[in-house]
Each structure stands twice: as C-alpha cells, then as structure tokens.
C-alpha positions as CSV (number, residue, x, y, z in Angstrom):
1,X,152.0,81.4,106.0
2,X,153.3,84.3,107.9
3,X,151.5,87.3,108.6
4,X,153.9,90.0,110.4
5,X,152.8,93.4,109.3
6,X,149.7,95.0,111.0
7,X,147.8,95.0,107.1
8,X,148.1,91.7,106.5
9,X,147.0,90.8,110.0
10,X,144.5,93.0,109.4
11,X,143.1,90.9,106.2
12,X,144.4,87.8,108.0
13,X,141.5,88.9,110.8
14,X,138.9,89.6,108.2
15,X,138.7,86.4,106.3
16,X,138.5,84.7,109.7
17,X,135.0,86.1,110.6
18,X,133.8,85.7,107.1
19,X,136.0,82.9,105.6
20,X,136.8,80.1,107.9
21,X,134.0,77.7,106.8
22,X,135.6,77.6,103.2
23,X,139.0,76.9,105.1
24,X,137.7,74.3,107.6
25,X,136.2,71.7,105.7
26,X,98.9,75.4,119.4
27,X,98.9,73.0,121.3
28,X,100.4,71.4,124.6
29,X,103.9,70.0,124.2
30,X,105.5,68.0,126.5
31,X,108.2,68.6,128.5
32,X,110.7,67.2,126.3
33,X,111.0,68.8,122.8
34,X,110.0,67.1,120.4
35,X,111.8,66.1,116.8
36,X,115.3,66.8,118.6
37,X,117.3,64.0,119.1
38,X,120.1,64.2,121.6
39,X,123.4,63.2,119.6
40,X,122.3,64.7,116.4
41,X,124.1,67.0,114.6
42,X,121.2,68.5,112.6
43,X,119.9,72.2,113.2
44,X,118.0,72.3,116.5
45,X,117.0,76.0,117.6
46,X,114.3,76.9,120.3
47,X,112.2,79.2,118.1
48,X,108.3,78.2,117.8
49,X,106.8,77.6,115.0
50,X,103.5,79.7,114.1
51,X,100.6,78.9,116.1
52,X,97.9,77.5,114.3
53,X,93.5,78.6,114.4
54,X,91.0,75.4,114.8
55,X,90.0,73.8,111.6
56,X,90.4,72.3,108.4
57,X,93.5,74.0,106.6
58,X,93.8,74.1,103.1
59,X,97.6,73.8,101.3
60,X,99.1,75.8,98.1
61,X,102.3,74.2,97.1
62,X,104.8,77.4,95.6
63,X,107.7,75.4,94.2
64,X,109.0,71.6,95.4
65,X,112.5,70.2,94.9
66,X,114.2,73.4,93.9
67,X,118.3,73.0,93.7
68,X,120.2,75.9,94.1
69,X,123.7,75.6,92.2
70,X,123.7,79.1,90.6
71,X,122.7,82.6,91.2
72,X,119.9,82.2,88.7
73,X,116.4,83.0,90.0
74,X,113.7,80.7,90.7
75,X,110.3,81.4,89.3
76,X,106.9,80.0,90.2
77,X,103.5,80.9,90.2
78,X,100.7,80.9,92.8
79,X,96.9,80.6,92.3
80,X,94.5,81.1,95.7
81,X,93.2,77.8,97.3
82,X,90.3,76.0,95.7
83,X,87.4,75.3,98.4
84,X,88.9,77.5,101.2
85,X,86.6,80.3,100.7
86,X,87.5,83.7,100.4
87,X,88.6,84.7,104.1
88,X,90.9,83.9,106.4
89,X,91.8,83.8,109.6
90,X,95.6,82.9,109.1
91,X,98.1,82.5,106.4
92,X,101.2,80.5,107.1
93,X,104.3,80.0,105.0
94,X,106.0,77.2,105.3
95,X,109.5,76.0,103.8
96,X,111.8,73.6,104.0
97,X,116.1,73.6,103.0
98,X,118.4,71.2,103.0
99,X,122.3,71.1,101.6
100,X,124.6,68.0,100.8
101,X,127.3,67.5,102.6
102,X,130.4,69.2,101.6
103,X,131.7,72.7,102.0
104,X,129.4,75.3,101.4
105,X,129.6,78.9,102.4
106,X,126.2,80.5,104.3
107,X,124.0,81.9,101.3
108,X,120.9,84.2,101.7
109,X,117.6,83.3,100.6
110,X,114.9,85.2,99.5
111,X,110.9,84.1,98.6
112,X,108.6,87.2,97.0
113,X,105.1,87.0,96.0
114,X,103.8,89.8,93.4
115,X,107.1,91.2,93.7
116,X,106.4,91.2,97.7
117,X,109.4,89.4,100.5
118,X,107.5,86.6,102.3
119,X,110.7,85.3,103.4
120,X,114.3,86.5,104.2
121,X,117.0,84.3,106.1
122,X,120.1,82.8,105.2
123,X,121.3,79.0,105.4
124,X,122.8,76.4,107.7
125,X,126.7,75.3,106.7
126,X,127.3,71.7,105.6
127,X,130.4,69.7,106.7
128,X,131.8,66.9,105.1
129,X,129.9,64.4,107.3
130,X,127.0,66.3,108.3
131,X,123.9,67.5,105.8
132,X,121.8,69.5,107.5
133,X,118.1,70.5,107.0
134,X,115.9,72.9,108.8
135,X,112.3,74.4,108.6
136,X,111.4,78.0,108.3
137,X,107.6,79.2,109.2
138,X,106.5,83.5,109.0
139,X,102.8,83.9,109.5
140,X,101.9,86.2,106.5
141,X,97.9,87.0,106.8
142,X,99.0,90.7,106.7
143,X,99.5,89.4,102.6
144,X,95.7,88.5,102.0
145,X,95.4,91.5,99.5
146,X,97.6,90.0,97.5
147,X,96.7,85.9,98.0
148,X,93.2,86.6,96.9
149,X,94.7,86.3,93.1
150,X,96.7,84.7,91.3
151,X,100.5,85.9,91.4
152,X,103.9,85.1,89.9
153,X,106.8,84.7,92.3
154,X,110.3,83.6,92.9
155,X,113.1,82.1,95.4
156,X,116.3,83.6,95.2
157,X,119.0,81.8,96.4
158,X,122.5,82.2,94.9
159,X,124.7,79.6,95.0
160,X,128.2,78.3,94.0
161,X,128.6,74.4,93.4
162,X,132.1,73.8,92.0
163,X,135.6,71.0,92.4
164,X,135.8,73.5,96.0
165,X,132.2,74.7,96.6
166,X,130.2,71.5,96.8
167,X,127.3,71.8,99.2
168,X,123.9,71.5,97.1
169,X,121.2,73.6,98.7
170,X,117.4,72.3,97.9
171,X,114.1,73.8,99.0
172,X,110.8,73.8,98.8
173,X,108.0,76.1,100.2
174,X,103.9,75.7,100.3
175,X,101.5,78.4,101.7
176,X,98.9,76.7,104.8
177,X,95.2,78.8,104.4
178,X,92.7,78.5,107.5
179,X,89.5,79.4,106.5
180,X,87.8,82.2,108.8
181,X,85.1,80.8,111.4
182,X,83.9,80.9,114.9
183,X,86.1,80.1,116.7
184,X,88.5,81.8,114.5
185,X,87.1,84.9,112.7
186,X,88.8,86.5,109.5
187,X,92.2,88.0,109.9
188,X,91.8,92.1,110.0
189,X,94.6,91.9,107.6
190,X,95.9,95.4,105.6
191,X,93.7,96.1,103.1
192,X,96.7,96.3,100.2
193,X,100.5,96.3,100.2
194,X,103.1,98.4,98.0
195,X,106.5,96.2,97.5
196,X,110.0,98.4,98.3
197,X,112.1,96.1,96.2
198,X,114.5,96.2,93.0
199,X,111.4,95.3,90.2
200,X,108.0,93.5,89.8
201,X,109.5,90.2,90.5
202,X,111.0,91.0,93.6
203,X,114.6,91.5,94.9
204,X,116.4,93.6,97.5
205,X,118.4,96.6,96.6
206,X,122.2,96.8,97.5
207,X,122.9,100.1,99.5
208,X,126.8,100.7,99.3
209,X,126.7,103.7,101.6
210,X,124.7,106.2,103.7
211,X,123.7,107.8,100.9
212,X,122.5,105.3,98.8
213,X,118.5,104.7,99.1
214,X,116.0,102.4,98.2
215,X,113.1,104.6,96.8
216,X,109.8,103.2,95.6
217,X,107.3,106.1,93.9
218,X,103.8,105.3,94.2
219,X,100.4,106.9,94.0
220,X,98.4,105.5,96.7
221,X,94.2,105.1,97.4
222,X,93.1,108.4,98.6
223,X,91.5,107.1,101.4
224,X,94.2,105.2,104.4
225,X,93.4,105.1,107.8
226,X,96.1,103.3,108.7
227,X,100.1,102.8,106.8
228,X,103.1,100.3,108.1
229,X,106.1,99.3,106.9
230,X,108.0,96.4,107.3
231,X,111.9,97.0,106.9
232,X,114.7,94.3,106.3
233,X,118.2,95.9,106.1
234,X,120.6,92.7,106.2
235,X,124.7,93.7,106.3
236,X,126.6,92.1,103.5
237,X,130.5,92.3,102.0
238,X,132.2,94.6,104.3
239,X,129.2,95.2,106.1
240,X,128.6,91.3,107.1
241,X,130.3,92.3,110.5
242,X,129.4,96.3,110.5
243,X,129.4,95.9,114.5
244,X,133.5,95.2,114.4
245,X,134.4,97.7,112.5
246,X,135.9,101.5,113.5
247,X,136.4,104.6,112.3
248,X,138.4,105.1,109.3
249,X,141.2,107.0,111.2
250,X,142.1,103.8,113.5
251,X,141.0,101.4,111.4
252,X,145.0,100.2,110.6
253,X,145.7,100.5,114.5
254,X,142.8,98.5,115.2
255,X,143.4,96.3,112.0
256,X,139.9,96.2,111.4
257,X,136.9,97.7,109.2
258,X,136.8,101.0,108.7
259,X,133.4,103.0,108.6
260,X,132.7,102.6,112.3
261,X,129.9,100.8,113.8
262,X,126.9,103.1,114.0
263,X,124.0,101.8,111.4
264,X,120.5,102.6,111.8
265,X,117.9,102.1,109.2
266,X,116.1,106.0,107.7
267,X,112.6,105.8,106.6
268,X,111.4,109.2,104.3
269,X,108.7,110.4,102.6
270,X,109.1,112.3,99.8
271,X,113.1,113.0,101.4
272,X,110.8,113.9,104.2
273,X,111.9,112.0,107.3
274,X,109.0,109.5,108.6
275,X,110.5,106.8,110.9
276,X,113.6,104.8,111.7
277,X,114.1,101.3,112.9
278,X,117.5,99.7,114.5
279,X,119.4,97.3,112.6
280,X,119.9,93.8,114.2
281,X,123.2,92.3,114.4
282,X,122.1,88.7,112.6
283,X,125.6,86.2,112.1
284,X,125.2,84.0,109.5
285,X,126.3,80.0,110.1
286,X,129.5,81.2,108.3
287,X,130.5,83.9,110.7
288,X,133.5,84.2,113.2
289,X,133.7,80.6,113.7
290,X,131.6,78.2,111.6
291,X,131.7,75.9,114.1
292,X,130.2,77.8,117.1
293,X,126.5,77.4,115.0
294,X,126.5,73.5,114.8
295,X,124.4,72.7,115.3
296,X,122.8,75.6,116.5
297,X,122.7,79.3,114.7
298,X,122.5,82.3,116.3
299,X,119.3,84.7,116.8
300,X,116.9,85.1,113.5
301,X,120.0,83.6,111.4
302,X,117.5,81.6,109.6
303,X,114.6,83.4,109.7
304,X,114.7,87.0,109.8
305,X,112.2,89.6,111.6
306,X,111.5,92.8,110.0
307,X,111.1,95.8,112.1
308,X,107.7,97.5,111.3
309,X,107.9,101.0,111.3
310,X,104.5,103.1,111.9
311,X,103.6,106.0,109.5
312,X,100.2,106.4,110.0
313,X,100.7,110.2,111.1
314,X,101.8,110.8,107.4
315,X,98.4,109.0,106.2
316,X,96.9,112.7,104.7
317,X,99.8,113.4,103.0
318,X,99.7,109.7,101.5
319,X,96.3,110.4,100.1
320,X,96.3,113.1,98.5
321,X,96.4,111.4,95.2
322,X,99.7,112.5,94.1
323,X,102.8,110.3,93.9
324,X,105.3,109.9,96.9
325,X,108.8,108.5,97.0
326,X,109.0,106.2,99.9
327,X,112.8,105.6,100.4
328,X,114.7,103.0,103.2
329,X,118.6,104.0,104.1
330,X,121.1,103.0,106.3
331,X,123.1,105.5,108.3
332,X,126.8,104.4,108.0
333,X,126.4,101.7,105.1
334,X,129.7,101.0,104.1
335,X,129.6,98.3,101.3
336,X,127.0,97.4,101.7
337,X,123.4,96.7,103.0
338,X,121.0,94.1,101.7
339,X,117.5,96.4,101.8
340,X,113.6,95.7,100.8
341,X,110.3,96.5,102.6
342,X,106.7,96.0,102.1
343,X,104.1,99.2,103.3
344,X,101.2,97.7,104.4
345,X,97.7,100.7,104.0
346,X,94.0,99.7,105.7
347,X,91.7,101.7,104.1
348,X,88.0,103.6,105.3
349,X,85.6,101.3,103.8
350,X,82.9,104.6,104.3
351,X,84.9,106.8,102.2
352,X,87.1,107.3,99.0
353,X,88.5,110.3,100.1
354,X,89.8,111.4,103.3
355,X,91.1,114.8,104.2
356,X,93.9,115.3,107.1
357,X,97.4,116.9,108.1
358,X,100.9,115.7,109.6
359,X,100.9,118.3,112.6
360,X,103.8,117.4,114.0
361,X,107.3,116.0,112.7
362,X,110.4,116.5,115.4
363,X,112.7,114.1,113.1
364,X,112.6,116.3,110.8
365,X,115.8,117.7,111.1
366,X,117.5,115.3,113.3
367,X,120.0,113.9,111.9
368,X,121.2,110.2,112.6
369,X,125.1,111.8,114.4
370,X,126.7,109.5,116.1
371,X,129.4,110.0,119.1
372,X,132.7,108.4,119.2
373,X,135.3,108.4,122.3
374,X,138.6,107.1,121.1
375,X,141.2,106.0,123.7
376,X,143.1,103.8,121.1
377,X,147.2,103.8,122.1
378,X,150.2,102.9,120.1
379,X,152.9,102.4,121.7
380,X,156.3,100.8,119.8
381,X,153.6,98.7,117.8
382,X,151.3,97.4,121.0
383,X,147.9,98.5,120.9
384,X,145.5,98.9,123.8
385,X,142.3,100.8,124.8
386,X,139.0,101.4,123.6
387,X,136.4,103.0,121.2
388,X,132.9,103.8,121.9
389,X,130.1,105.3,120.0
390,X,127.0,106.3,121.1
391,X,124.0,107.6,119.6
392,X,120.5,108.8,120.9
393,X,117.5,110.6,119.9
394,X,113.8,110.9,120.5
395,X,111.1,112.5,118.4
396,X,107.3,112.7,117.6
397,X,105.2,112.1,114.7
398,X,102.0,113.2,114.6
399,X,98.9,113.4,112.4
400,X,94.9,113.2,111.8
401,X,92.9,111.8,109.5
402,X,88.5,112.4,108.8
403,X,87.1,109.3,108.1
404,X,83.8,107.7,107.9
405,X,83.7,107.0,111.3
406,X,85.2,110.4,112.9
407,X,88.8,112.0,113.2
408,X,91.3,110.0,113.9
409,X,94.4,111.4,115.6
410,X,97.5,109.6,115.4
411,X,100.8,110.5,117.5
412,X,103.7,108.3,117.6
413,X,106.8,108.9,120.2
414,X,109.7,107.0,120.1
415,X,113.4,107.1,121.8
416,X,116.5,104.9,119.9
417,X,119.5,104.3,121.1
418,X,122.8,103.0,120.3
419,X,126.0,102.0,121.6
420,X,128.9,100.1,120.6
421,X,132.2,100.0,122.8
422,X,135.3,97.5,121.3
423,X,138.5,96.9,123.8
424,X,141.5,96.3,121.8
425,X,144.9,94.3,122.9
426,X,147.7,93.9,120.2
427,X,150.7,93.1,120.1
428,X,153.3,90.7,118.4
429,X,151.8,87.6,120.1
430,X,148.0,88.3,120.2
431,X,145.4,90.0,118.9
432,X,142.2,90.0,120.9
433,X,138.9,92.7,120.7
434,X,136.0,92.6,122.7
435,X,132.6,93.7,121.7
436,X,129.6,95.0,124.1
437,X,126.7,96.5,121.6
438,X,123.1,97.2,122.4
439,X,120.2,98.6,120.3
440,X,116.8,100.0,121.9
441,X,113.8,101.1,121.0
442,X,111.4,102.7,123.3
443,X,107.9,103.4,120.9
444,X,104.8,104.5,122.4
445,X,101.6,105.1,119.9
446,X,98.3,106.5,120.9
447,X,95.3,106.9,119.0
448,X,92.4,108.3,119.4
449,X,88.9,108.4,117.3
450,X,86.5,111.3,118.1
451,X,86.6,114.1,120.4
452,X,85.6,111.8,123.3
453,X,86.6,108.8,122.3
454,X,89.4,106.9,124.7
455,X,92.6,106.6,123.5
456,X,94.5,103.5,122.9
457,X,97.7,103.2,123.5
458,X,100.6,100.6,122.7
459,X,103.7,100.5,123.9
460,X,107.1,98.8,122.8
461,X,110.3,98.0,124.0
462,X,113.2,96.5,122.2
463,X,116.7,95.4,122.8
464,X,119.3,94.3,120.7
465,X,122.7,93.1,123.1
466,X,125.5,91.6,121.3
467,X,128.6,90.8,123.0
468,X,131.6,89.2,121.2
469,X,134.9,88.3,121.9
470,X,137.9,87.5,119.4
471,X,141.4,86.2,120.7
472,X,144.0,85.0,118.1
473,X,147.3,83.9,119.3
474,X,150.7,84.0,117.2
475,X,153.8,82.4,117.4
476,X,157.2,83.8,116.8
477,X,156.8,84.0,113.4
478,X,153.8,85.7,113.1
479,X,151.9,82.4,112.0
480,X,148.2,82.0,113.9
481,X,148.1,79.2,116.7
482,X,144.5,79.5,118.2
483,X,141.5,81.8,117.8
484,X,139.1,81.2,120.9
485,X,135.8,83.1,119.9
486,X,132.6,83.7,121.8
487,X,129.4,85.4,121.6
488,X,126.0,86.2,123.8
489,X,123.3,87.7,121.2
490,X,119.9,88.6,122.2
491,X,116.2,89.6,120.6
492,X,113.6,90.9,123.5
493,X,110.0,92.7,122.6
494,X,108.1,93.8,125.6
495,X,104.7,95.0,124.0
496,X,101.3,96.5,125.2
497,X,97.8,97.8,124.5
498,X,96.0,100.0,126.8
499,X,92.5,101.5,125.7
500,X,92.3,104.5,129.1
501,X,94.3,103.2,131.9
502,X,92.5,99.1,131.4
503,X,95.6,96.6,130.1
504,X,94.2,94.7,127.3
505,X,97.3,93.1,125.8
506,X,100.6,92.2,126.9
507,X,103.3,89.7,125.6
508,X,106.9,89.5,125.7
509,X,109.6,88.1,123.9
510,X,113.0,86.7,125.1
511,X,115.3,84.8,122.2
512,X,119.1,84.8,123.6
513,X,121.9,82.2,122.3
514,X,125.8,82.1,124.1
515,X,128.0,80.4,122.0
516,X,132.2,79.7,122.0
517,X,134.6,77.9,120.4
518,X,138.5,77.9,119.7
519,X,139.5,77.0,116.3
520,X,143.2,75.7,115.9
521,X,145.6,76.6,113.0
522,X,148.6,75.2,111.2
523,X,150.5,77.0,108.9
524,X,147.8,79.4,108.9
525,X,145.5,76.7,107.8
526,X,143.0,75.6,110.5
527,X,143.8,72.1,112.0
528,X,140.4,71.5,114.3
529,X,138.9,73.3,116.8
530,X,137.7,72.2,120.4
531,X,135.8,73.5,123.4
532,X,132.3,74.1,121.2
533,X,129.0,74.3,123.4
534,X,126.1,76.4,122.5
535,X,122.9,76.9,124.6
536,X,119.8,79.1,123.7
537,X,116.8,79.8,125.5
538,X,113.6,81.1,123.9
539,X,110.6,82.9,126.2
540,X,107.4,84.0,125.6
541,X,104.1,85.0,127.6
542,X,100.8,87.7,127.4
543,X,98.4,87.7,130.0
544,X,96.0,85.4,128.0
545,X,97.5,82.8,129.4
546,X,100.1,81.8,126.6
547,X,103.4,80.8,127.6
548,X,105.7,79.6,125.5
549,X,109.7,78.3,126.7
550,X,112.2,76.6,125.1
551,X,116.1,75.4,126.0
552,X,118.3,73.7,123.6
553,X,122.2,73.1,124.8
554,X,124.9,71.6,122.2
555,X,128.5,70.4,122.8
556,X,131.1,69.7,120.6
557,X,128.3,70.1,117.2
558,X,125.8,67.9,118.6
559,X,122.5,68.5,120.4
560,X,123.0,67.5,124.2
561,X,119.4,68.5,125.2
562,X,116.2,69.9,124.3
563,X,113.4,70.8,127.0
564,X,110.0,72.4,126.5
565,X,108.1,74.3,129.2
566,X,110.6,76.8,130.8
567,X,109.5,79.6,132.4
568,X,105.7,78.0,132.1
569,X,102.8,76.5,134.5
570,X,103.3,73.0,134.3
571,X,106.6,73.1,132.4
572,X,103.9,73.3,129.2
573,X,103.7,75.3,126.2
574,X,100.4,76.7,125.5
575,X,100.0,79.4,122.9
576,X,96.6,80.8,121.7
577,X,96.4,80.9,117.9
578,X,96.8,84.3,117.2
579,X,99.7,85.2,119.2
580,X,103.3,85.9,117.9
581,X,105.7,84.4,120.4
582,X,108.0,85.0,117.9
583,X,108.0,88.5,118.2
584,X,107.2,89.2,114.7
585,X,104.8,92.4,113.9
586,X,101.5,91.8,114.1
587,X,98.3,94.1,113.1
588,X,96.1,91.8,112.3
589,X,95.1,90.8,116.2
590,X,96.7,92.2,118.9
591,X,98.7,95.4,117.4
592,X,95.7,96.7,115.9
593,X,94.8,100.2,118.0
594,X,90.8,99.4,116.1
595,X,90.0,96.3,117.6
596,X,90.7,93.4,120.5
C-alpha cells in the first residue's frame, strides 16, 4: 500500500498509535521480587499491592468467572460480610483478568458498586502465543457508607470476539474486609458518597467536547464538614492520544489530530467553578506500539488513580438543603473523554444543620486559556519546527463552616500548569515528532478549627512528564519501512501534613516506565519489530519509616529482572498498613486535616 499524499499519511500515522496490535498479530519482602519469573512473558509491573492491617480478614466474592465477548454489562450483587462486625479498618478490592491468546485490541474495564466506580483500568494485549493475566488491587474504605448494605453492581467491560477479534477476556473480583481493632482502629472513612455517573447502575459519561459536562443534581445532608471528589477523565476515540495532537489550523501540516493538546479536567457547582484536576496521559497496551508494553504497560495503564479534588470551602453552600448540580468537564475534549466521579461528604455528628459561607472564589472567572507558539514551516512539502502550548493559573478557594465543635475555616490554594511542546520533521522519506509534556499541581490546604486553634496544613505536589518520540521511515514509493517509537512517562506525589510549623506526615511517590521499540513493515503491513526493552522503577517512602522500591527490566517481551528493595534500608520493603505508596487519595488516615 502506498501512502503519498500528506492526508493519507496523516491517517496512515493515526491507525499506527491506535491500531497496530490488530495489524500485528505489609510485610518484608526480599530482595528479589517475588511471583516474577525471569523469561516470562506475562505482565510484571513494579506497583505494590495495598498494604494490609493485622488480623483475621473476612472475603465477599462480587462475580467469579465472568467472560467478556460483548459489550453487554455484567451484573452482580453484593451483601456485607457475615461475622466481620460492623467497622472497619480497611476495605480492599481485589480482581483478577486474564485473555486467551489471540488478537485482541486493549478494552477498558469498569467495576461500580450502588452505581459507585470501585475500579477503572483498561487491559493487557494478548499475542498469539502469549495469554496474559494480571491482578488489580484499589483500597476502597473511603466506600464503607455504602458496604454497610446490601447493593447491586456491575463490571463493564466491552468486548469484541469474532473470525479476527479472538482474545477472550475473563475476570473475577472479591472485596477483602479487616475488622477494626487495636492495633488497627476503624477507618475514619466519609460518612456517605454521591455517584457522578451515567444512571443508578453505574457507567461513565462520554464528553465529546469542552462543552459537554457530566452534571449530577443532588440535595445533600445539611450538615458537611468536609466534601471530596474523586475525578477520572480517561481520553478515548480521537482523544486516546490528546497529547499528539495540534491545533486545527496545522493539523494537515503536522498530519496529525487537530484540537490541540491542552486538556484539563473543570469541576463546578451549580456552573459555579469549584476545582480543577490535571488529566494524566495513561497509554493503553494497544498504543503506539503494542509491543513496547510486553510485558510491561505503562504508568496506571491497568489501574487508574483518580485525582481528588477538595471542595470543602463550598461545604455551606452544599448544605443549605437545596439541590446543586455538580458537573466534571474537560477543557479541549475533542471526541471524546471517558468521565465519572464519586463526591465523598463527612458529616458533624453534633449537628443537623450547619450554617457557613464560601468567602472567597479567585477561579471564578478564570478561564482554562491556553497559549500556543507555532513555528511550523512548509517549505516545497518539508515540514520542520515546533508547537508549544502552555497554560498556568493559580487561585483560592475559601470557606467556613459552624459546627458542633467550633468554626471551621477552610482555604484551599493551588497553582496548575501545563505544557506541551511537539518538534516536527517531514518530508518524502520520514516523518518523525517528538513529544516533551508535563502536568503539575502545586495544592496547599489549611484548616483551621476555632479562633485559637492551630492550623493544619497539607501540602501537595504533582507531576505528570511524558516524553514520546515517533520516527517512520518511507521508501520511494511512499510505502512505510520502520517506525522506531519510544516513551519515558512518569506519576510523582510529594505530600505533607503540618499542624503549626511540627511535620507530622510525609510520603512520596515515584512510578516512571522508559520504553522503545521499532516495528518493521511490508507492504504497509507490519513484518516484526526488534530492539524492545522496557524498565520501570517504582519508589515510595514517609517518615514512618515505610519504604517501599521496586525495578522490573524487560527485553525483547520478556521479563529480564525483578528486584525489591531499591531506594530502602536493607534493600527491604516495609510499608505500614495504612499507607498509600501508591499514591492514591487517601482521607481516611493520613490526609485527614481532623486527625493523625
């Protein structure tokens, strides 16, 4: 096949990001990780699973030995544990997936609870030799509202088994329950949670465009102290690979998407802006080059984080007893954005009513603007320079509430910024674009009860670096030869909680993969590929005393080596049971400005 105009390149491009895998068929651990077998092509990543309290657990099964061949839903139902009393001091989901060998394109999967997400990831690709299987764990205590009765749910996980599509994804899932006690005292866990999906049943909600919003209405207890919530906002269809793409005017010089590359996640109240959170970059096992994720995928690719987004400062305006549209959007959605969130409310137990204002709301009236610096040339059909966009803004939220226990005084600053720059070089022969992106997030909350009480204070920093490169090559005729493809993507969290000027938390968070590989074509079909190696290195520490390291390195699809212990005293993990190393939110613990 032949692909000699700049359009058809263009789509040629496209479908190779997306397309190429349908074309191509607590506790000390020791220093070497354990379960990974060097030589095995099965999914190995360095992420920890959740650290578990002392004691006896207790085990609801959701759903075992589901098979996912359709885009049919999946429903189950869930009643709490019998004999594991009526607190807890974590709540663990577990779940395992597997998929036949075959071909198989990545799919998402989704798990709600009472029309709640408890899960959102996508899956590993198959090959025709290799059927891989991994395990997914989220620590989900802040649900306890909702696991303290009984509650229909579902998986959702579309699929597409056909003569071509043959991969067979199964799954199963099972809540773990530790019953609070001494040594591990009941979670402080949010006293109810409000689902931001598409029904009762649970499902996210397509957002084509900037516009387009996912809006809840609810009429909330009069009486919250405190209000969160978790945002997923997962890029889909032309969106899948939003951090490529450019504005519309040079999106046929660039023969790329259109739309540009600025997205940022809008949180509102009543239209009223309330928060924003950064969207992360997350290539699914499909993307770019299928095989530069075997066996290894890239950052959260599995197991998505939500971003939690604090709107305590708006609590008096939540309970004032009247109903308020809480609404998620993404700046620059350009068909189209995957979108759900759960708001998460602890209530005054003193109190059914609580009085309060929102003093102060600088994002109001900020809008989400983005700046772009073109240096694109065409000259006589070769392409060179850049584009770079950049966006910043900081703001304040602020707001009081009269509780039980005194005035509390909420005031939440925050800085985010993006910027995306993509180097081009076109011509007849080659095509190649290079991508530096980072995301951060610098959050600072303090909080303060009483007239002379101390305030506590947590701090936040987050980055989000991807960098990409893209090099196809072209013969004479305009047919593809090679397409060498690499990418460094990266997750830190540096977090901490102050009460005065005395430290009493820190942690932080390191999960970074660098991946390459060069596929080789034929006729515009690929042939093979060579030259695939992987390594990703997962950190984590808090001044506790947890440490937490892992390295995993892969060559040619199969695990070369898997060490525990980086980074730590001993070469040893050790993680105290309430700690994220993941560098999911957390309230329940550490977060929480009322306790610890």
């Amino acid at each position: 096949m032949a692909f000699i105009d700049g359009v058809s390149r263009k789509k040629l491009r496209m479908g190779l990001l997306g397309c190429v895998a349908a074309c191509a068929a607590q506790g000390v651990l020791a220093a070497t990780a354990p379960g990974f077998d060097p030589g095995s092509a099965n999914v190995a990543v360095a992420d920890p699973v959740v650290p578990r309290p002392p004691g006896k657990s207790c085990v609801v099964e959701l759903f075992n030995g589901f098979t996912f061949t359709d885009f049919s839903n999946h429903p189950y139902t869930y009643a709490p544990p019998a004999g594991c009393g009526k607190t807890w001091s974590k709540v663990v989901l577990e779940a395992d997936f597997s998929v036949t060998a075959g071909r198989q394109f990545d799919r998402t999967a989704s798990l709600w609870l009472g029309g709640a997400n408890i899960y959102f990831g996508t899956t590993q690709e198959p090959s025709s030799t290799v059927a891989p299987s991994w395990h997914v764990e989220r620590d989900v205590s802040d649900f306890a509202s909702l696991l303290g009765n009984p509650q229909t749910g579902q998986a959702i996980l579309g699929n597409v088994v056909n003569d071509t599509y043959t991969g067979v994804i199964s799954g199963s899932a099972r809540l773990v329950f530790y019953p609070a006690n001494i040594l591990a005292p009941k979670a402080d866990a949010p006293d109810a949670v409000y689902p931001l999906s598409d029904g009762t049943d649970g499902g996210t909600v397509t957002l084509n465009t900037g516009a387009d919003v996912l809006t809840r209405t609810l009429t909330l207890p009069t009486n919250i102290e405190r209000a969160y919530l978790d945002v997923f906002a997962q890029g889909q269809g032309g969106d899948e690979f939003w951090y490529s793409c450019v504005p519309d005017e040079v999106a046929d010089e660039a023969q790329s998407c259109g739309g540009g590359s600025y997205r940022e996640v809008q949180v509102a109240i009543d239209g009223q802006p309330a928060g924003v959170a950064p969207v992360y970059p997350w290539i699914f096992t499909g993307g770019i080059d299928p095989y530069m994720w075997r066996p290894t995928p890239g950052v959260q690719t599995l197991n998505f984080l939500p971003y939690r987004v604090d709107i305590t400062p708006f609590a008096a305006l939540l309970n004032d007893g009247q109903p308020h549209a809480l609404s998620i959007g993404v700046t620059g959605a350009n068909g189209y954005f995957s979108a759900t969130g759960n708001l998460f409310v602890y209530l005054d137990r003193g109190r059914t009513a609580l009085s309060g204002a929102v003093t102060v709301n600088t994002l109001k009236g900020q809008p989400a603007i983005a700046t772009v610096d073109n240096t694109l040339t065409d000259v006589s059909g070769v392409v060179g320079g850049a584009v770079a966009t950049h966006a910043s803004r900081s703001f304040r939220t602020s707001g009081y509430v009269d509780t039980s226990h005194g005035r509390i005084v909420t005031d939440v600053t925050q800085t985010v910024a993006f910027r995306n720059t993509q180097t081009f070089a076109i011509d007849a022969t080659r095509y190649e674009q290079a991508i530096d992106q980072l995301s951060t997030v610098d959050s600072t909350t303090k909080t303060r009860q009483g007239r002379s009480g101390l305030a506590v204070t947590t701090e936040a920093h987050y980055d989000f670096p991807l960098l990409a490169s893209f090099k196809y090559s072209f013969d004479e005729a305009g047919n593809i030869v090679s397409a060498p493809s690499a990418v460094t993507q990266g997750f830190s969290r540096q977090f901490s909680k102050k009460v005065g000027s005395l430290l009493l938390y820190r942690s932080d968070v390191d999960n970074s993969i660098d991946t390459a590989d060069t596929l080789a074509f034929s006729g515009g079909a690929v042939t093979g590929h060579s030259g695939q190696r992987s390594s990703q290195v997962f950190r984590f520490k808090d001044n506790l005393g947890s440490c937490y390291g892992r390295d995993i390195s892969t060559s040619a699809g199969l695990l070369t080596a898997a060490t525990d212990g980086g980074g730590c005293p001993g070469n040893r993990n050790r993680l105290l049971w309430f700690t994220h190393p993941d560098g999911s939110p957390d309230t329940s613990r550490t977060e929480d400005p009322g306790i610890f």
